[in-house]
BADRENKE-943325 format. One record per residue (C-alpha): x, z, y. Coordinates in steps of 0.25 Angstrom, whole numbers, padded with zeros to 4 digits, always signed. Layout:
XZY...
This chain:
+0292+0381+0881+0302+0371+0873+0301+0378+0862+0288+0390+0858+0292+0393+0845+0308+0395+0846+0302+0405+0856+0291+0411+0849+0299+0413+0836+0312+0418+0847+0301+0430+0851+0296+0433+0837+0311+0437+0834+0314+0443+0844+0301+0452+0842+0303+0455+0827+0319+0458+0832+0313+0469+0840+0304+0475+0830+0314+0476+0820+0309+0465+0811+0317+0455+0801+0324+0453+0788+0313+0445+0782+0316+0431+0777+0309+0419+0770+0313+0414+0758+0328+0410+0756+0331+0399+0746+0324+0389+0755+0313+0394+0764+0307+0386+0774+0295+0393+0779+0286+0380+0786+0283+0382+0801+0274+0372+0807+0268+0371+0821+0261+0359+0825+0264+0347+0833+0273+0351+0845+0279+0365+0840+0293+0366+0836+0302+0376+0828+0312+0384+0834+0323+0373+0832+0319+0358+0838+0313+0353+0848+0298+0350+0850+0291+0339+0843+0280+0332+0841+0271+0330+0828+0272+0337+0817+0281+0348+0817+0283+0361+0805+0292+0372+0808+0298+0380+0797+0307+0388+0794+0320+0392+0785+0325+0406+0783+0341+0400+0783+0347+0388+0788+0352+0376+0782+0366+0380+0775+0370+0366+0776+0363+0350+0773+0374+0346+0767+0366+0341+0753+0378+0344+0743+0381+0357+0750+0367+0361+0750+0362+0372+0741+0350+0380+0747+0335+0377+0750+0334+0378+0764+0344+0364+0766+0338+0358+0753+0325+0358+0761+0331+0349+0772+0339+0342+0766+0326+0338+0757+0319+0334+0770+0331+0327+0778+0337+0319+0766+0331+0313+0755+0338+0310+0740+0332+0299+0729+0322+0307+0728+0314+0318+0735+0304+0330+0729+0289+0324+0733+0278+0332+0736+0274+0338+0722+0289+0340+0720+0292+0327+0711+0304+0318+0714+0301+0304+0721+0309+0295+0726+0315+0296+0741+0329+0289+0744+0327+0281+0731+0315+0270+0731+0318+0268+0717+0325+0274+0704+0327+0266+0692+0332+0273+0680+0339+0267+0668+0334+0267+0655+0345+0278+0650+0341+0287+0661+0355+0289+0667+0355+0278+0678+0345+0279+0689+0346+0268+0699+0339+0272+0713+0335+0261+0726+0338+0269+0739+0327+0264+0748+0328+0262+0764+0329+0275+0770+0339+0280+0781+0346+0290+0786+0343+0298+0800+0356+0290+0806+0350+0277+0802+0359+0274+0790+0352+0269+0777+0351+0278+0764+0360+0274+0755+0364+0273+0739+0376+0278+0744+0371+0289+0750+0367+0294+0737+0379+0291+0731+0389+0298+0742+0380+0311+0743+0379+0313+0730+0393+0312+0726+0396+0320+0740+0390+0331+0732+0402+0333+0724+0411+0331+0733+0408+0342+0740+0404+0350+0727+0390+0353+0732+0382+0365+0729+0373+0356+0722+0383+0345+0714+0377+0351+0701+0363+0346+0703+0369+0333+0701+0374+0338+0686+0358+0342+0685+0354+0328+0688+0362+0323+0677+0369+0314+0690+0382+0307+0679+0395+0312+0680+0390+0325+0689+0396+0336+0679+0407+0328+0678+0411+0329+0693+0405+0343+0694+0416+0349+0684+0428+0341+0691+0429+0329+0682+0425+0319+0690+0422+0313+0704+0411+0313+0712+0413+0297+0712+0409+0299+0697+0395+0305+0702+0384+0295+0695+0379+0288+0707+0382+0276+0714+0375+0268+0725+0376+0253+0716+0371+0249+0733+0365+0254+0746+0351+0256+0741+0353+0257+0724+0360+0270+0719+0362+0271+0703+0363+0287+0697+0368+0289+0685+0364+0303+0676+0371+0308+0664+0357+0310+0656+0342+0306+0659+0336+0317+0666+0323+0318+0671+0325+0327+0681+0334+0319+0691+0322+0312+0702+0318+0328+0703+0335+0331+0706+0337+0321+0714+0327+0326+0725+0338+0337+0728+0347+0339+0740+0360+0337+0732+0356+0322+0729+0352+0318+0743+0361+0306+0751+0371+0308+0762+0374+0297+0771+0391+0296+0768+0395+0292+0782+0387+0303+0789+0393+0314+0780+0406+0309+0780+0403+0308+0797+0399+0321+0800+0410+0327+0790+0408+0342+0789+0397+0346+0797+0387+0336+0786+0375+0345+0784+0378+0355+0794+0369+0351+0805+0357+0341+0808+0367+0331+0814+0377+0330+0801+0365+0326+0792+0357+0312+0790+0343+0313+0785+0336+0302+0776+0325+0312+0774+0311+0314+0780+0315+0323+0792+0328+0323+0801+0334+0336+0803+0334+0335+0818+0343+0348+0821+0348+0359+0814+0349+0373+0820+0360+0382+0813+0352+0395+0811+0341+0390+0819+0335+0379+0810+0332+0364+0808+0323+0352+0813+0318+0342+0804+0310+0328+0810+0304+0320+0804+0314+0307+0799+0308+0295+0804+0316+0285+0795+0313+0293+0782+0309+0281+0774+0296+0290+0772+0294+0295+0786+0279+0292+0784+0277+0304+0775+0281+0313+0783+0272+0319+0792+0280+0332+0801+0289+0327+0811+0298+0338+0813+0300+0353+0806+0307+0364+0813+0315+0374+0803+0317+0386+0810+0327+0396+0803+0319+0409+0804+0324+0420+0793+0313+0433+0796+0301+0431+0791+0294+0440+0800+0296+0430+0811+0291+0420+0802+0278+0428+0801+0277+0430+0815+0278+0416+0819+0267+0415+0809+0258+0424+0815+0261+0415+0827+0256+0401+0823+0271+0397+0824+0273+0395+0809+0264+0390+0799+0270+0394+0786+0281+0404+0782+0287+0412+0771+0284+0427+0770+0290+0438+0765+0284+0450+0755+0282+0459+0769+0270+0448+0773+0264+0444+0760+0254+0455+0761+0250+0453+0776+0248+0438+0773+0245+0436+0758+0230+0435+0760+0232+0425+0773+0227+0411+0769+0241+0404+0773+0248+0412+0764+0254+0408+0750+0263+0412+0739+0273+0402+0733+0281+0405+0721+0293+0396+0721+0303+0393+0711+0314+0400+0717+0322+0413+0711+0327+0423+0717+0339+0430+0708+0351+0437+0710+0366+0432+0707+0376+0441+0701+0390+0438+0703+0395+0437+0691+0409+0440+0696+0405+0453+0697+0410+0465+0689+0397+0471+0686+0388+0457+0685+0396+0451+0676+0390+0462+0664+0376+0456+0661+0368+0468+0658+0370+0472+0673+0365+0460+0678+0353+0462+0668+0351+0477+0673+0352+0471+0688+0342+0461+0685+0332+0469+0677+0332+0482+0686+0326+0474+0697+0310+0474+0699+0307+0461+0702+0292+0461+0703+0295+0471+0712+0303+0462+0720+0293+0452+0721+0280+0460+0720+0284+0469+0729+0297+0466+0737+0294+0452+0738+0280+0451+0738+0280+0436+0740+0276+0432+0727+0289+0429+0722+0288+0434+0706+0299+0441+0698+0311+0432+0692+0318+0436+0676+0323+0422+0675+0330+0411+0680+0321+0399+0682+0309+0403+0689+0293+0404+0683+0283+0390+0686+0294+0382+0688+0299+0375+0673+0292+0372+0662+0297+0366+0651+0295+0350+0647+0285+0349+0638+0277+0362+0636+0279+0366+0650+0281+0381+0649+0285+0388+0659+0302+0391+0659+0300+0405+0662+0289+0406+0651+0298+0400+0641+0311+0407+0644+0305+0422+0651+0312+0431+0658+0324+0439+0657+0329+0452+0658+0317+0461+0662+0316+0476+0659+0315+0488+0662+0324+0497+0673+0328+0505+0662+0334+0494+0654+0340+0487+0665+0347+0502+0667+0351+0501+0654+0357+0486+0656+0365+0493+0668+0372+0503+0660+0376+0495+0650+0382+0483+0661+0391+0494+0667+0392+0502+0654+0400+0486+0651+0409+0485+0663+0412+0499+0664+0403+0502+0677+0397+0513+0684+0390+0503+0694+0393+0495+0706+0389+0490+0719+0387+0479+0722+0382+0467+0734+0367+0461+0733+0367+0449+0742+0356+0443+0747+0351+0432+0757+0343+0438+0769+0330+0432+0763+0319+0441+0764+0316+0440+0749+0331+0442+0746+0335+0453+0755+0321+0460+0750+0325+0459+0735+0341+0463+0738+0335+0476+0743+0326+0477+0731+0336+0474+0722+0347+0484+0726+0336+0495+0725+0333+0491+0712+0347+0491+0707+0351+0504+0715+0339+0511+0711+0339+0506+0696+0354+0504+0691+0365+0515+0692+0376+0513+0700+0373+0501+0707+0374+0498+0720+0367+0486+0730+0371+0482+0744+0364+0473+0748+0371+0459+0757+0361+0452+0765+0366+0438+0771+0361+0424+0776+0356+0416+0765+0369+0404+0767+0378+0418+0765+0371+0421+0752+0373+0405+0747+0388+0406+0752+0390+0421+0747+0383+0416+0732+0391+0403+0732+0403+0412+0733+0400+0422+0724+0401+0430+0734+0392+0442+0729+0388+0453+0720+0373+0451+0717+0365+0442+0726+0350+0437+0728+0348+0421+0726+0339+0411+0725+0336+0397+0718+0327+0387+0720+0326+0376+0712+0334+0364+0714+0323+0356+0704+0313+0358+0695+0319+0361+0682+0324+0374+0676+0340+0368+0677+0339+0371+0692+0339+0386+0690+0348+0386+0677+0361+0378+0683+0363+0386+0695+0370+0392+0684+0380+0386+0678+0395+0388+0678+0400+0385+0693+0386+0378+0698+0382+0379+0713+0373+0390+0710+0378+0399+0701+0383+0406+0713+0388+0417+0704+0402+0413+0695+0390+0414+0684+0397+0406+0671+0390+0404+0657+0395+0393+0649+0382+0394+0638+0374+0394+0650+0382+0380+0656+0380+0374+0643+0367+0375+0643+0364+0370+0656+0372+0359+0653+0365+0354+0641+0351+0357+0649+0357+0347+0660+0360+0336+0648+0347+0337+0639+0338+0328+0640+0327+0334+0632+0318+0340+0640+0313+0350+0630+0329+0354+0625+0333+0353+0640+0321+0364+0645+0327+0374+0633+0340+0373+0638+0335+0377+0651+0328+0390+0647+0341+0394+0636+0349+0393+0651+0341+0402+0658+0341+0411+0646+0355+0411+0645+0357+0414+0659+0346+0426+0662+0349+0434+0648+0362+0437+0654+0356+0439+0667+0366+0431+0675+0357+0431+0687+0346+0441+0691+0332+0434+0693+0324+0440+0706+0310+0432+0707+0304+0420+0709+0303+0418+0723+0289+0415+0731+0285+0412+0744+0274+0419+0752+0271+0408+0763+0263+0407+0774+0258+0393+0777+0247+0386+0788+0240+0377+0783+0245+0365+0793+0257+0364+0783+0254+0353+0774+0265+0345+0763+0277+0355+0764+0282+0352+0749+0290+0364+0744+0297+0358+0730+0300+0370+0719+0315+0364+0719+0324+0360+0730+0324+0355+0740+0312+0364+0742+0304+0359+0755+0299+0345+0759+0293+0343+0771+0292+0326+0770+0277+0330+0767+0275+0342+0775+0264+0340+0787+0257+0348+0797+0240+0346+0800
């Protein structure tokens, strides 16, 4: 038989088809559940292989490996194990160098000079100073999704370009020769090794991109790896192969010779494979926990990630702030989480997510410091309500909740609508399921009314929650505009005292959440099953998320 587990996991659907069963889903921002057989298994896409081979799986497919169109977990995690940038997150989640074998900065602080060592890409083309340098500055040609972490970085002349007033010939990089590539930063900062390890600032090779024209990133053949693993096919739908990349300059560290991603969405397949010895670890929903919370493979995970819903702000009735206060308030979120969820995932009232900052020198805890918001009662948030449409001369509305068909999301949209039904008079919810690329393009567009979202963290710093905010960013996503919020933002990203920089931070987030410009759901959690033949997959609290370069199988 070519090919067992394509089949067993074929019968599996068919079965659950028959009984009715579906609708469940793992985690949506950037799940990818680690299946793993032994030697001579494969996945449902590839081919059989020898040596050491995982399979996992993804709840969505790549929307595109294009690294300045990118914007989602899912092709963060490959890009994160195909290419590699300066610098690359190791296996306590600290920045070490990768592409660069050395970076020497200047005394000022603003000039950093980096040696690109021997490496290659997978069409046998060495990596380049100029690669950097033509990716980077590609970003804004094409006005990518992510040109404002380049601002973050502090990269010179970046906010310039950004707001149309120069070029991106006037980005602060240059390749000085093939292997010596000179950065130039409008202030010191001391978080740009732990920036640099993000998609946006990874190399392209110019000639391949400028070969393969319009179909770059859409498919395993448009793409060069100078990474850890090839991506040896790609599958639309279907799923992805990665093996193992023989001329990564650091091919002896890793140790699995080929992963199988397998784009699988119900979960109640996922747990039937399970139960079949055909996958050794998976995501669960909170209809499992109880069934397997005493089972010795299973774990919770609380993880940086916030669930929270966006209001357009276009939007007659969203635009008064005291209904997006009675909105948010009227929603029982340890019920969601406690009882709907039941994954460990724990109430959110805030922005930037508990365990996750603490400031410089005292090291309290963000969330300690800044508490949360807008908590109470039902009846006050009634009262809230009446007041909102007292203001705009209403009598209620109805109105569209979008959501992703994510388990958790389509789980807390109907939770949410009963809420708001049953609490506030005169509202009504219908609820719009779609596929998790059509909730990204329909948010990109603004193309909503209310609609469930997520965030995971693009680095360790409280800035990555609080930015997605300002005035025309990539992930405001909501025609959001505050021009004390942007001015604060903007000193955070200029002061260089740690200390003054960290209050900023929390006077942003204040701002932000008194007016309750976004409705916080909960902090999102994991309840995972996982064999213990899984060793090294490093899961980073920031993007890109997964890193298999370690990962093993005993």
């Amino acid at each position: 038989m070519k090919n067992l587990l394509f089949l067993l996991m074929l019968m599996v659907i068919i079965g659950l088809a028959g009984c009715n069963f579906g609708g469940d889903s793992s985690n949506e921002s950037s799940t990818e559940d680690t299946i793993e057989n032994s030697s001579e298994n494969t996945g449902t896409v590839g081919e059989e292989t020898s040596g050491k081979v995982i399979n996992l799986t993804s709840d969505g497919d790549i929307p595109t490996l294009d690294s300045a169109h990118a914007h989602d977990g899912i092709a963060f995690t490959v890009l994160n194990n195909v290419n590699e940038g300066l610098y690359r997150g190791d296996d306590a989640h600290n920045p070490e160098l990768a592409m660069a074998e050395d970076h020497q900065v200047s005394e000022d602080g603003l000039v950093h000079t980096f040696l690109i060592r021997d490496a290659q890409w997978s069409n046998g083309e060495a990596v380049t100073a100029n690669d950097f340098e033509y990716a980077w500055k590609r970003v804004f040609e094409e006005v990518g999704h992510y040109n404002v972490m380049f601002e973050t970085a502090g990269i010179k002349n970046a906010s310039a370009i950004i707001a149309g007033d120069m070029t991106p010939d006037d980005l602060g990089i240059v390749a000085l020769d093939e292997k010596t590539l000179e950065i130039t930063v409008e202030n010191p900062s001391a978080l740009l090794n732990q920036l640099l390890t993000f998609p946006i600032f990874l190399p392209l090779n110019q000639a391949h991109v400028e070969e393969v024209g319009d179909t770059f990133g859409t498919e395993a053949e448009t793409i060069l790896s100078n990474g850890p693993f090839l991506l040896d096919s790609w599958q639309q739908d279907q799923g992805w192969v990665y093996k193992k990349n023989p001329d990564y300059w650091d091919a002896e560290t890793v140790s699995l010779d080929q992963i199988n991603v397998n784009v699988v969405k119900e979960v109640s397949t996922a747990v039937n494979l399970w139960e079949s010895d055909a996958v050794d670890r998976i995501t669960i929903s909170s209809s499992y926990v109880d069934e397997y919370e005493n089972d010795e493979n299973f774990a919770n995970v609380v993880r940086p990630e916030v669930i929270f819903m966006r209001f357009n702000h276009n939007h007659e009735h969203f635009a008064n702030e005291n209904i997006r206060k009675a909105i948010d308030m009227t929603i029982d979120k340890e019920g969601l989480t406690n009882t709907i969820l039941n994954n460990g995932s724990v109430p959110l009232y805030s922005l930037v997510p508990q365990e996750f900052s603490y400031s410089p020198n005292e090291e309290v805890d963000f969330r300690e410091l800044n508490g949360e918001f807008n908590q109470g009662s039902v009846e006050e948030a009634i009262a809230l309500w009446e007041d909102g449409l007292s203001e705009i001369d209403s009598d209620g509305f109805e109105m569209s909740l979008m959501s992703s068909d994510d388990d958790n999301h389509v789980k807390s949209a109907e939770f949410i609508k009963n809420q708001l039904e049953s609490n506030l008079e005169g509202i009504t919810v219908n609820i719009k399921t779609v596929p998790f690329e059509a909730r990204l393009e329909n948010e990109k567009a603004v193309e909503y009314d209310m609609v469930i979202s997520s965030w995971g963290p693009d680095y360790s710093d409280p800035m990555t929650y609080i930015d997605m905010w300002v005035t025309d960013g990539p992930a405001n996503r909501m025609d959001f505009s505050d021009d004390e919020f942007d001015s604060i933002v903007a000193e955070a990203n200029v002061e260089t005292d740690a200390e003054v920089r960290y209050q900023l931070l929390l006077d942003a987030e204040k701002k932000l959440m008194d007016e309750m410009h976004i409705a916080p759901l909960y902090q999102s959690a994991d309840a995972l099953l996982t064999r213990s033949k899984i060793k090294g997959i490093v899961r980073h609290p920031s993007a890109p998320e997964y890193e298999y370069k370690w990962a093993d199988v005993e």
